[in-house]
N, CA, C and O atoms as a Maestro MAE file, in Angstrom:
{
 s_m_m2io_version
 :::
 2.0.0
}

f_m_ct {
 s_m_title
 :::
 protein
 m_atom[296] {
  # First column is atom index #
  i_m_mmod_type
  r_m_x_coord
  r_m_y_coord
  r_m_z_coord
  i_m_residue_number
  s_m_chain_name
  s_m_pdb_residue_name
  s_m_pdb_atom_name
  i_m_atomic_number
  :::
  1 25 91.478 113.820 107.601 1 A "UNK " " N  " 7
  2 3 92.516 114.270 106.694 1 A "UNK " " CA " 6
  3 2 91.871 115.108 105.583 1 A "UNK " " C  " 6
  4 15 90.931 114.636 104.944 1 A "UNK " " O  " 8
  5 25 92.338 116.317 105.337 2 A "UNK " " N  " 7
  6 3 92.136 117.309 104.491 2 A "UNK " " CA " 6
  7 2 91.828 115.915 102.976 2 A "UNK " " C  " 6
  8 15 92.155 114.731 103.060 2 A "UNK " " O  " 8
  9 25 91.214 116.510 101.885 3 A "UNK " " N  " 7
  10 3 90.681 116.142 100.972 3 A "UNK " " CA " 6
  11 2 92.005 116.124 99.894 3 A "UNK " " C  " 6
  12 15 92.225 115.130 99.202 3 A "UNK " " O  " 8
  13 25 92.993 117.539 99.829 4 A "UNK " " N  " 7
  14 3 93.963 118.010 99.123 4 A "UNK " " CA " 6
  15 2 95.238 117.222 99.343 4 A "UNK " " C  " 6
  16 15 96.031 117.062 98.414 4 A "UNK " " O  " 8
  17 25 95.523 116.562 100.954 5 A "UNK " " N  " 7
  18 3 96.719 115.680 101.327 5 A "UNK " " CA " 6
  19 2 96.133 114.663 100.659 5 A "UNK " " C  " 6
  20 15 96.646 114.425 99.566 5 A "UNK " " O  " 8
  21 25 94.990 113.820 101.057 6 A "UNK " " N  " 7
  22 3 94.416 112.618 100.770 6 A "UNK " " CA " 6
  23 2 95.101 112.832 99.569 6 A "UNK " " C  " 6
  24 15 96.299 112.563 99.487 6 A "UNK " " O  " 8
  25 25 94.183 113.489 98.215 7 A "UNK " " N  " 7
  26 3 94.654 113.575 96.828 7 A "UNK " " CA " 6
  27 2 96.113 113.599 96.216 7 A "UNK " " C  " 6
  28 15 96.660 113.103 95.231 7 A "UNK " " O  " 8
  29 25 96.472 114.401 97.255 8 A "UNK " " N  " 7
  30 3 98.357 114.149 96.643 8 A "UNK " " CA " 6
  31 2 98.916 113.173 97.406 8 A "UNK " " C  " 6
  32 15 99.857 112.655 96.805 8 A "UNK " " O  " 8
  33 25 98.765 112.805 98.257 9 A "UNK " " N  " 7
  34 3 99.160 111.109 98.512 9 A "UNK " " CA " 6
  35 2 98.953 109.906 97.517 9 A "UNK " " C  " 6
  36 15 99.653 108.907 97.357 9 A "UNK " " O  " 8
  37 25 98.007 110.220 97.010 10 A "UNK " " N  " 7
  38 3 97.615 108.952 96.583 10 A "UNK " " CA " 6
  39 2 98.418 109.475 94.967 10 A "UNK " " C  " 6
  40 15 99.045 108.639 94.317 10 A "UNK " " O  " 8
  41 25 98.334 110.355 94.674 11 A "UNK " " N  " 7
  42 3 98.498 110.917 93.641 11 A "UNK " " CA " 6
  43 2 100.252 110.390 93.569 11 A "UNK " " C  " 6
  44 15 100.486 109.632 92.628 11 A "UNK " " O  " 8
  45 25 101.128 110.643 94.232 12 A "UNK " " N  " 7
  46 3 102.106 110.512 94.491 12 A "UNK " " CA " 6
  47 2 102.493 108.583 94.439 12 A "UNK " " C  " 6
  48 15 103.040 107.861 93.605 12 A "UNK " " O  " 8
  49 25 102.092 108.431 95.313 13 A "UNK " " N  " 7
  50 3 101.611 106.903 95.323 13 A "UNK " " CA " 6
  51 2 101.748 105.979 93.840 13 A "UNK " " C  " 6
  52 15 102.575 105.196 93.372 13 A "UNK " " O  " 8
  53 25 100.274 106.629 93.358 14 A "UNK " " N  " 7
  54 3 100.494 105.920 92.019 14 A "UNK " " CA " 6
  55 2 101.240 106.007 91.367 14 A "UNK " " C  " 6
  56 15 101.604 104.963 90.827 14 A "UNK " " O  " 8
  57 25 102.107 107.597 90.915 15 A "UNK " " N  " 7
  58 3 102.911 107.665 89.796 15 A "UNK " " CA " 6
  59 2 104.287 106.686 90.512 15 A "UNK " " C  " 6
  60 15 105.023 106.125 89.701 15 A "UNK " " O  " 8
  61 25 104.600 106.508 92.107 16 A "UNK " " N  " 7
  62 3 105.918 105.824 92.178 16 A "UNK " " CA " 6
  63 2 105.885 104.149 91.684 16 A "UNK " " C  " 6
  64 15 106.735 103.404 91.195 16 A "UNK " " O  " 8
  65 25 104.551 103.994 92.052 17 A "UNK " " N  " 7
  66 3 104.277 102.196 92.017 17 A "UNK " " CA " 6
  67 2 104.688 102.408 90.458 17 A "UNK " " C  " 6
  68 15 105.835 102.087 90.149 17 A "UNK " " O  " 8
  69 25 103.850 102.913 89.486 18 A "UNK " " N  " 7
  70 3 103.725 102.985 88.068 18 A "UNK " " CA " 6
  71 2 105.187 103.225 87.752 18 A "UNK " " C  " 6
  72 15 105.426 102.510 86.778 18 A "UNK " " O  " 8
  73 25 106.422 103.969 88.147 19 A "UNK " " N  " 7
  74 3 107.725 104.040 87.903 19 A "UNK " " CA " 6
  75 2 108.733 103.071 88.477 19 A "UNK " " C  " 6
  76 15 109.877 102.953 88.038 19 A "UNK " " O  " 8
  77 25 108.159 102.287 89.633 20 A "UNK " " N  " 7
  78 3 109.086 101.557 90.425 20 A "UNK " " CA " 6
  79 2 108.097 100.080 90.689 20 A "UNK " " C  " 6
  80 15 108.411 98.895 90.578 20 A "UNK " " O  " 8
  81 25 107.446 100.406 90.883 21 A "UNK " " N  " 7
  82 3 106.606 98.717 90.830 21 A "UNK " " CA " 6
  83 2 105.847 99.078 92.497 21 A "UNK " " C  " 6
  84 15 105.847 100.120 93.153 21 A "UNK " " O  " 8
  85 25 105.225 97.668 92.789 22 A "UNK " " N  " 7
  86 3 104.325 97.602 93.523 22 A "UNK " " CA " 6
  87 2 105.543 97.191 95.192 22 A "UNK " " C  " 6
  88 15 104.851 96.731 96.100 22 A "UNK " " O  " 8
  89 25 107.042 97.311 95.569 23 A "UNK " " N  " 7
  90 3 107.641 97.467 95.725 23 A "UNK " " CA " 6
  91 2 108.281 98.624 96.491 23 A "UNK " " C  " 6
  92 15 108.864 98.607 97.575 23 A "UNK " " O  " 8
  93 25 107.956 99.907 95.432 24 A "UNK " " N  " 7
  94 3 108.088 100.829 96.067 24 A "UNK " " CA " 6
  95 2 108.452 101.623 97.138 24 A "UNK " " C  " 6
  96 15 107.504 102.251 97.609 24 A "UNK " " O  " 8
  97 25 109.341 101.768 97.584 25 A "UNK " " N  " 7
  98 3 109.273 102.852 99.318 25 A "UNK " " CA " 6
  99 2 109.122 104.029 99.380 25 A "UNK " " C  " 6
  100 15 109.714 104.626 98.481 25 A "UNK " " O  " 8
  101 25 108.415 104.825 100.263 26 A "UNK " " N  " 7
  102 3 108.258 106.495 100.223 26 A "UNK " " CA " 6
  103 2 108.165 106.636 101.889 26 A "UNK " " C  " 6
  104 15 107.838 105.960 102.865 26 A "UNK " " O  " 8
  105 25 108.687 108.004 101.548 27 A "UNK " " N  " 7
  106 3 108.383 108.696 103.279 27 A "UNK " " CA " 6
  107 2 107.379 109.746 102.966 27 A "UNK " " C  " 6
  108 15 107.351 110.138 101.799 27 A "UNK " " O  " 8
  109 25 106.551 110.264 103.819 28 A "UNK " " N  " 7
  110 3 105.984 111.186 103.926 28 A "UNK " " CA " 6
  111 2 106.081 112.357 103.335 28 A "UNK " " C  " 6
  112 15 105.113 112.929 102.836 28 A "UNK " " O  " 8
  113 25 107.623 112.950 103.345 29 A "UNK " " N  " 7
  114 3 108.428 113.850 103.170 29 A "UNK " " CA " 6
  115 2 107.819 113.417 100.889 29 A "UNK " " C  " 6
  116 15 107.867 114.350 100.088 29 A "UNK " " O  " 8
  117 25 107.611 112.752 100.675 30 A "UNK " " N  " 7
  118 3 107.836 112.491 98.859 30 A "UNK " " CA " 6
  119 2 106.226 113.555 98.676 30 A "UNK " " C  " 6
  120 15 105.974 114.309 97.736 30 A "UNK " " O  " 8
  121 25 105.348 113.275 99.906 31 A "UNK " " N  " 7
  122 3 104.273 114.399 98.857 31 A "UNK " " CA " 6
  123 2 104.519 115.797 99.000 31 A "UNK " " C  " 6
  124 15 103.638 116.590 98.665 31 A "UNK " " O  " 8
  125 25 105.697 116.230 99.494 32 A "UNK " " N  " 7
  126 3 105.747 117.808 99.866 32 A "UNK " " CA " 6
  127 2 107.100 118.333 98.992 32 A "UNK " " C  " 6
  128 15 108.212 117.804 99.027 32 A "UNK " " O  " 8
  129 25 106.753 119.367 98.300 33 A "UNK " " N  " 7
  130 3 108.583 119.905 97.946 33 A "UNK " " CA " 6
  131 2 109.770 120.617 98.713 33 A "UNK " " C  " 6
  132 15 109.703 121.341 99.707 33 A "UNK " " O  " 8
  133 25 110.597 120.317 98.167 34 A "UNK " " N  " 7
  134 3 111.620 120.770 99.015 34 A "UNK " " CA " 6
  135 2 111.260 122.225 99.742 34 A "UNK " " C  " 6
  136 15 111.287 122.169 100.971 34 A "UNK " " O  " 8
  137 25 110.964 123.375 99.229 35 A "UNK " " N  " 7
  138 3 110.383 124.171 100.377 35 A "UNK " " CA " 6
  139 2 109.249 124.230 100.665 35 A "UNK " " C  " 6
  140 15 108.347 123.827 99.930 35 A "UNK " " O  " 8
  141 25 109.058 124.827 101.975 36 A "UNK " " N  " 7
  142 3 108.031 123.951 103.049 36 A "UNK " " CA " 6
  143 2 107.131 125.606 102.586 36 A "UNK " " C  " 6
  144 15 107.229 126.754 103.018 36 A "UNK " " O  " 8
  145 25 106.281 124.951 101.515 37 A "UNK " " N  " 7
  146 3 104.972 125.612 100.953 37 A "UNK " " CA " 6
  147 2 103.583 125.939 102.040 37 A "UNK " " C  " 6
  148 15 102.818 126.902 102.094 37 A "UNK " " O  " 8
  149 25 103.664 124.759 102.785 38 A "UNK " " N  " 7
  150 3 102.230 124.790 103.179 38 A "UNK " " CA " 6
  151 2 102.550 123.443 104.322 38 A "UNK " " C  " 6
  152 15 102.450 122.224 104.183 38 A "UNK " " O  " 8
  153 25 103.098 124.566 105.831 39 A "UNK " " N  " 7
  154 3 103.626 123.970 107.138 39 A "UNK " " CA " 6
  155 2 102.539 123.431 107.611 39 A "UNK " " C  " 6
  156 15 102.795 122.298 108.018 39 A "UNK " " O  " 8
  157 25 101.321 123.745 107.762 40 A "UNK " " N  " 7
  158 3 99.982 123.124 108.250 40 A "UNK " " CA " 6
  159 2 100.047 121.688 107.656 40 A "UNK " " C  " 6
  160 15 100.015 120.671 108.349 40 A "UNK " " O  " 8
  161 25 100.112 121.705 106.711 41 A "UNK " " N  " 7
  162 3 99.814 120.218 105.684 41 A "UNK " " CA " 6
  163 2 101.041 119.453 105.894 41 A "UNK " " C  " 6
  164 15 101.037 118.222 105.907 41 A "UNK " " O  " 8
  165 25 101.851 120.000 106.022 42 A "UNK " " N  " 7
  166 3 102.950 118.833 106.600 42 A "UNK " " CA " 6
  167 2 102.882 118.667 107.838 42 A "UNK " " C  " 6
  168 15 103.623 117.768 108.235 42 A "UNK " " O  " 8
  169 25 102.287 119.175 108.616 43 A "UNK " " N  " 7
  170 3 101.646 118.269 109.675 43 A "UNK " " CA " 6
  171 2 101.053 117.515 109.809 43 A "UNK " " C  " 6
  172 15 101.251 116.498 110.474 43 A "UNK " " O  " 8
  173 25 99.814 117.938 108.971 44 A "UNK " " N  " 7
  174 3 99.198 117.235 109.315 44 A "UNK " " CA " 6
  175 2 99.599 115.711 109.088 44 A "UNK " " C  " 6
  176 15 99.736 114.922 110.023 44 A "UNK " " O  " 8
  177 25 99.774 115.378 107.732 45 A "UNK " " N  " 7
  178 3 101.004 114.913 107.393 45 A "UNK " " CA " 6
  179 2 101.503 113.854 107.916 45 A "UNK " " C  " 6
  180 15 101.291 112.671 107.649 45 A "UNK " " O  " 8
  181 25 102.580 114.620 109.127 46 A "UNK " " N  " 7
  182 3 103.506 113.913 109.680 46 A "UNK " " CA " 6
  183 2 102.329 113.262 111.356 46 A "UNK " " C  " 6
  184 15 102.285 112.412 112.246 46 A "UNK " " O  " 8
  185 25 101.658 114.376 110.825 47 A "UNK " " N  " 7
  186 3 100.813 113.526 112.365 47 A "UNK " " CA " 6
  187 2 100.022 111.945 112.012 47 A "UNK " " C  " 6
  188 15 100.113 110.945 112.725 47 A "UNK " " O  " 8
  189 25 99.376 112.040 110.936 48 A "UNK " " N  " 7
  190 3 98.871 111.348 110.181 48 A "UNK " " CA " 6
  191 2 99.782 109.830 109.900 48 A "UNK " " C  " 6
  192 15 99.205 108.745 109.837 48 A "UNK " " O  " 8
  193 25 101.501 110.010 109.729 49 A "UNK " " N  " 7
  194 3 101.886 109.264 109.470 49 A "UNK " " CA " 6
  195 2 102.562 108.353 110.617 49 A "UNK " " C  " 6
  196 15 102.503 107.150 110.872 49 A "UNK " " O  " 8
  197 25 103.379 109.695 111.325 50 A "UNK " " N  " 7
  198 3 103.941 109.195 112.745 50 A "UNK " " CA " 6
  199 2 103.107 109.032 113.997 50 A "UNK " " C  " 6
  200 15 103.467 108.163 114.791 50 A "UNK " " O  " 8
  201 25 102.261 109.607 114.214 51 A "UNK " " N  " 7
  202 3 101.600 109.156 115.432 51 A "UNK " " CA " 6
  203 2 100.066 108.460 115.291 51 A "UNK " " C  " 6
  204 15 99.655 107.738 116.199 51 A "UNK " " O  " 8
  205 25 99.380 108.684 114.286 52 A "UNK " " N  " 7
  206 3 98.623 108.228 113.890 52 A "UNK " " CA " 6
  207 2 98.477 106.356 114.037 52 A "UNK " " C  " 6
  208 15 97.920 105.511 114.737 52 A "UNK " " O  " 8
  209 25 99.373 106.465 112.880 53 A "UNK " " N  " 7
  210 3 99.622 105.006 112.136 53 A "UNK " " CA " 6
  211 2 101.204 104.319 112.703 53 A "UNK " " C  " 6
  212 15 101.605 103.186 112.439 53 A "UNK " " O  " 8
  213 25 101.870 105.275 113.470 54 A "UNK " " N  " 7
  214 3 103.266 104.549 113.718 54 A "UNK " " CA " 6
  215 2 103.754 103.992 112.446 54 A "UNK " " C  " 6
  216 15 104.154 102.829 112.489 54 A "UNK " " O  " 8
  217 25 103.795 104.655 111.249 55 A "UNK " " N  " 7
  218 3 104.378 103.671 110.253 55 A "UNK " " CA " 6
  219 2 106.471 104.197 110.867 55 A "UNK " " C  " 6
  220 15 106.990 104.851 111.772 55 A "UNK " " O  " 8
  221 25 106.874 103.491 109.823 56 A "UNK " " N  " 7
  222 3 108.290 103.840 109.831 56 A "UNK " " CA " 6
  223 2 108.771 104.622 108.846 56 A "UNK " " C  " 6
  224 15 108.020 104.548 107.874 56 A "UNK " " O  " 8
  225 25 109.617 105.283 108.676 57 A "UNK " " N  " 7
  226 3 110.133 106.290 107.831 57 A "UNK " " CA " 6
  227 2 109.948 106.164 106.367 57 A "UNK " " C  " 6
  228 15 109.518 106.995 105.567 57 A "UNK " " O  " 8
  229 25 110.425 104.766 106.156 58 A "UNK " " N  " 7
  230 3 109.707 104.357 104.582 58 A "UNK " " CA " 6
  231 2 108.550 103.340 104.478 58 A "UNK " " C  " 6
  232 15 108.838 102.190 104.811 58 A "UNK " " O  " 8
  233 25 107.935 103.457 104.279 59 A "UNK " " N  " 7
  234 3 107.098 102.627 103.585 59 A "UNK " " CA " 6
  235 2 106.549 102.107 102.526 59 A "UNK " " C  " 6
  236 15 106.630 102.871 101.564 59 A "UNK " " O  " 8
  237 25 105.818 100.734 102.219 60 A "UNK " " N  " 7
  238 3 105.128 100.996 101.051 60 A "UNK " " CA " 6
  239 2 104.300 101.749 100.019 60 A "UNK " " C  " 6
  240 15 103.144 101.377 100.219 60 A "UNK " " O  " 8
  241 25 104.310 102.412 99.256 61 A "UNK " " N  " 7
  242 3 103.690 102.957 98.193 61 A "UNK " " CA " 6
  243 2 102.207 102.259 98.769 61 A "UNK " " C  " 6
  244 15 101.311 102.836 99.385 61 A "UNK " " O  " 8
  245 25 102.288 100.678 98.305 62 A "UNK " " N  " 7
  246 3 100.840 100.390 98.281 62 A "UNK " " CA " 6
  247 2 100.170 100.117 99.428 62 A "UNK " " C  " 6
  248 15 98.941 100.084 99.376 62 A "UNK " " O  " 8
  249 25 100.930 99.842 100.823 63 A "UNK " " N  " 7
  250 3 100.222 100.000 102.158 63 A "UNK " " CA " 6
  251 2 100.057 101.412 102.471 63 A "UNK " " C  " 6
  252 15 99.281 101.515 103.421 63 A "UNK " " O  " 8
  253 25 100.481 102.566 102.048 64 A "UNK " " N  " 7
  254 3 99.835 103.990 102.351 64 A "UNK " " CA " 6
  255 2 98.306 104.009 101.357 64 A "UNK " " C  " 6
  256 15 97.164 104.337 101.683 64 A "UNK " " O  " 8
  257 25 98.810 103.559 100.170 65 A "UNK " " N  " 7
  258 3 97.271 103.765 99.513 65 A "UNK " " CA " 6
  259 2 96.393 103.099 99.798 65 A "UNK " " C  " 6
  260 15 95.335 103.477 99.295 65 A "UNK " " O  " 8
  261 25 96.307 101.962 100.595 66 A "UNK " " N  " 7
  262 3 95.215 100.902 101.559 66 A "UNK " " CA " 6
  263 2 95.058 101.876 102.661 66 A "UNK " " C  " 6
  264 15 93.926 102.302 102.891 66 A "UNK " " O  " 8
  265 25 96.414 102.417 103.616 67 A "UNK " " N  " 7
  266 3 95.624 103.319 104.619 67 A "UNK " " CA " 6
  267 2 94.924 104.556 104.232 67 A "UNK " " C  " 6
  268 15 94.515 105.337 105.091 67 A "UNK " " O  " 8
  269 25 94.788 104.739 103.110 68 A "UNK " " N  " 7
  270 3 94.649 106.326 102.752 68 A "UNK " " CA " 6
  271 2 92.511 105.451 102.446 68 A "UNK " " C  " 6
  272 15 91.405 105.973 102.588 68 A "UNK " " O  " 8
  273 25 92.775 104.579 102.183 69 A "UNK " " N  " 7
  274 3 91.210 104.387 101.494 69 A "UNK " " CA " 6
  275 2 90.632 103.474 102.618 69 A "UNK " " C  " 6
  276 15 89.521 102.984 102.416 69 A "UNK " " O  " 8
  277 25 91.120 103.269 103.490 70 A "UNK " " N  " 7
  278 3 90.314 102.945 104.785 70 A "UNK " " CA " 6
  279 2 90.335 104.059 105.741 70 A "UNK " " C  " 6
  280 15 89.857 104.050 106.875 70 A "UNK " " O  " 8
  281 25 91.056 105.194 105.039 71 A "UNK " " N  " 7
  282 3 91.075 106.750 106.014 71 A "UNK " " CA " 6
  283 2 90.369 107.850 105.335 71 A "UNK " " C  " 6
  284 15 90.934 108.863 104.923 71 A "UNK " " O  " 8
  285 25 88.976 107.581 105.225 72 A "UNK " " N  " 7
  286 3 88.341 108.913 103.950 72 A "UNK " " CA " 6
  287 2 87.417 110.429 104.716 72 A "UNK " " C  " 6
  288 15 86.871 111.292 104.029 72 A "UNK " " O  " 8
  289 25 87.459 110.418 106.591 73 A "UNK " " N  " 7
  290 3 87.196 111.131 106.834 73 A "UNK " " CA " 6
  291 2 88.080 112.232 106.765 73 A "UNK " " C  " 6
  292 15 89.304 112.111 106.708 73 A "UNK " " O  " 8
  293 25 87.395 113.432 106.770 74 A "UNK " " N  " 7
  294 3 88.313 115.067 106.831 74 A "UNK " " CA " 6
  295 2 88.138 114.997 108.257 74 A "UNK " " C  " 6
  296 15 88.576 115.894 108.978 74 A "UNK " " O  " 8
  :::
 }
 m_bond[295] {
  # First column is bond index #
  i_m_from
  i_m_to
  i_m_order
  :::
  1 1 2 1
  2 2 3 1
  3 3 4 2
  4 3 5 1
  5 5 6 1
  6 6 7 1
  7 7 8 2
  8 7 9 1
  9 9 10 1
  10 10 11 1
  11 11 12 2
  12 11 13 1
  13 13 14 1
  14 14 15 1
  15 15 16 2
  16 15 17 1
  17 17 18 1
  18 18 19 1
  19 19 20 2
  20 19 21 1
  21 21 22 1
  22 22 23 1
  23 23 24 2
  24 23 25 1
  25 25 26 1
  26 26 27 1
  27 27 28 2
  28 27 29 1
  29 29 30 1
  30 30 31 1
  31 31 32 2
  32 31 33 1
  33 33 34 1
  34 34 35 1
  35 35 36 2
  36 35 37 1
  37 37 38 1
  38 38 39 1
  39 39 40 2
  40 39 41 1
  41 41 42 1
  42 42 43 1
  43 43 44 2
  44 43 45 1
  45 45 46 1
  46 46 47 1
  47 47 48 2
  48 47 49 1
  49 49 50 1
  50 50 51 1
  51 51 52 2
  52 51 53 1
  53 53 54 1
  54 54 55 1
  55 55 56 2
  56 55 57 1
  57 57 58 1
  58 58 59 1
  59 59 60 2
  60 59 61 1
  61 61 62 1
  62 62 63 1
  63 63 64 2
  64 63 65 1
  65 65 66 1
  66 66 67 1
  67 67 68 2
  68 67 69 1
  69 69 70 1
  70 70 71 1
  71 71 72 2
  72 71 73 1
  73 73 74 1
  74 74 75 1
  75 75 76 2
  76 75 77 1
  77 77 78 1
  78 78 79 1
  79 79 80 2
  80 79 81 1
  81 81 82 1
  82 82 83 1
  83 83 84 2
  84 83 85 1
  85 85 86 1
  86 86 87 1
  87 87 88 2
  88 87 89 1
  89 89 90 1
  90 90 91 1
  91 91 92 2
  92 91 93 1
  93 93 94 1
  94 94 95 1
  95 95 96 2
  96 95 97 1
  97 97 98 1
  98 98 99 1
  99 99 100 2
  100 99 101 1
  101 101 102 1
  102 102 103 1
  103 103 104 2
  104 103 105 1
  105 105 106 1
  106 106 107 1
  107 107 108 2
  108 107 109 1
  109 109 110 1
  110 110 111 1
  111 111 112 2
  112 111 113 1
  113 113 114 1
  114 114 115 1
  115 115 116 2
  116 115 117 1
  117 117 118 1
  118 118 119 1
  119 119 120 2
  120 119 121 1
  121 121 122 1
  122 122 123 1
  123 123 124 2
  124 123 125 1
  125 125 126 1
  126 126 127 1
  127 127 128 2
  128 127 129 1
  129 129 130 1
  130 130 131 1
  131 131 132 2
  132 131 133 1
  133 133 134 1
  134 134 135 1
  135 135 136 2
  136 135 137 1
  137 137 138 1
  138 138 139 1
  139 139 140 2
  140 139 141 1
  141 141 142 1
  142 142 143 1
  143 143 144 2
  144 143 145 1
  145 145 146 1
  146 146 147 1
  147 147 148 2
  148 147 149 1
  149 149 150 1
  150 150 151 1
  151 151 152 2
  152 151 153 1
  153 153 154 1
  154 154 155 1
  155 155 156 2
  156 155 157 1
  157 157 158 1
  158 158 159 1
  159 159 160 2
  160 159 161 1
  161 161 162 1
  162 162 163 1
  163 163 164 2
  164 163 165 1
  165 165 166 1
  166 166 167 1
  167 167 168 2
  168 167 169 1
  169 169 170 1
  170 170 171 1
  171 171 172 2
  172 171 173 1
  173 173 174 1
  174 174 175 1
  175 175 176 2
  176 175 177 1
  177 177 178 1
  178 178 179 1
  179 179 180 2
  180 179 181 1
  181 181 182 1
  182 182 183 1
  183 183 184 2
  184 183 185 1
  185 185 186 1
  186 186 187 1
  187 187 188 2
  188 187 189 1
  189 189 190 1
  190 190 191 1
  191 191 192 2
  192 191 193 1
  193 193 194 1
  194 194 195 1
  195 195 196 2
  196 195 197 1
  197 197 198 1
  198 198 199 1
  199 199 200 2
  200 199 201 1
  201 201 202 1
  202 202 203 1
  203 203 204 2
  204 203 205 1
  205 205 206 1
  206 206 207 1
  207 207 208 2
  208 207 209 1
  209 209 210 1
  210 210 211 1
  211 211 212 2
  212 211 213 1
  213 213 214 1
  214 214 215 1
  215 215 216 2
  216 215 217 1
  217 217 218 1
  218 218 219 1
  219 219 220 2
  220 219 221 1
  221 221 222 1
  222 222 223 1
  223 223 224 2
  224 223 225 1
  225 225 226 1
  226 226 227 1
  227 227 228 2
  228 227 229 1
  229 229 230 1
  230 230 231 1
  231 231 232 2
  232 231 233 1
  233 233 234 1
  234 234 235 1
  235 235 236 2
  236 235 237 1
  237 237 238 1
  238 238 239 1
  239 239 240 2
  240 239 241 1
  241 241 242 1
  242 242 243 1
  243 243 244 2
  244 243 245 1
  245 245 246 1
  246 246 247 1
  247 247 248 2
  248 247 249 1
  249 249 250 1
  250 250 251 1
  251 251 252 2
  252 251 253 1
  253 253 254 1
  254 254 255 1
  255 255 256 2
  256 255 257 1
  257 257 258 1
  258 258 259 1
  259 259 260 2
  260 259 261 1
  261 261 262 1
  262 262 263 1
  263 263 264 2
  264 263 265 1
  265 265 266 1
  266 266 267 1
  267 267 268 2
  268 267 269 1
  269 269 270 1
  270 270 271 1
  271 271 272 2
  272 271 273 1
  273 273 274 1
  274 274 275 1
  275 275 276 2
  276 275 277 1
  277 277 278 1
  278 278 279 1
  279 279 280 2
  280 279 281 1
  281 281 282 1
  282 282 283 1
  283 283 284 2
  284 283 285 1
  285 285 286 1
  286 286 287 1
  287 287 288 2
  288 287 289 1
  289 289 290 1
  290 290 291 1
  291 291 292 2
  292 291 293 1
  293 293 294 1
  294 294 295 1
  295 295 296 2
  :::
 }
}
């Protein structure tokens, strides 16, 4: 995983836990803005999330930031 997704994942991550608690749900779709800036990275992304890891559409805030730091290769 690119260095720049890693960073705004997690980045994303923290500010929701810190606004919503440890609780939290996010989809994939929360580190990207509404227009699709940078289609590579939402792949990767979505590969990362859906086929990778099989998570489900929402997930925890704080089980993405556990997979993100047991996932530190590019």
């Amino acid at each position: 995983m690119q260095k720049i997704l890693r960073d705004k994942i997690l980045e994303v991550c923290d500010k929701k836990i810190a606004e919503k608690g440890d609780q939290v749900g996010i989809s994939f779709y929360a580190f990207f803005k509404n227009k699709n800036e940078n289609p590579e990275l939402l792949m990767e992304a979505a590969q990362w999330w859906i086929m990778t890891h099989k998570l489900d559409h929402f997930e925890k805030a704080v089980k993405i930031k556990r997979l993100i730091h047991g996932n530190t290769t590019q």
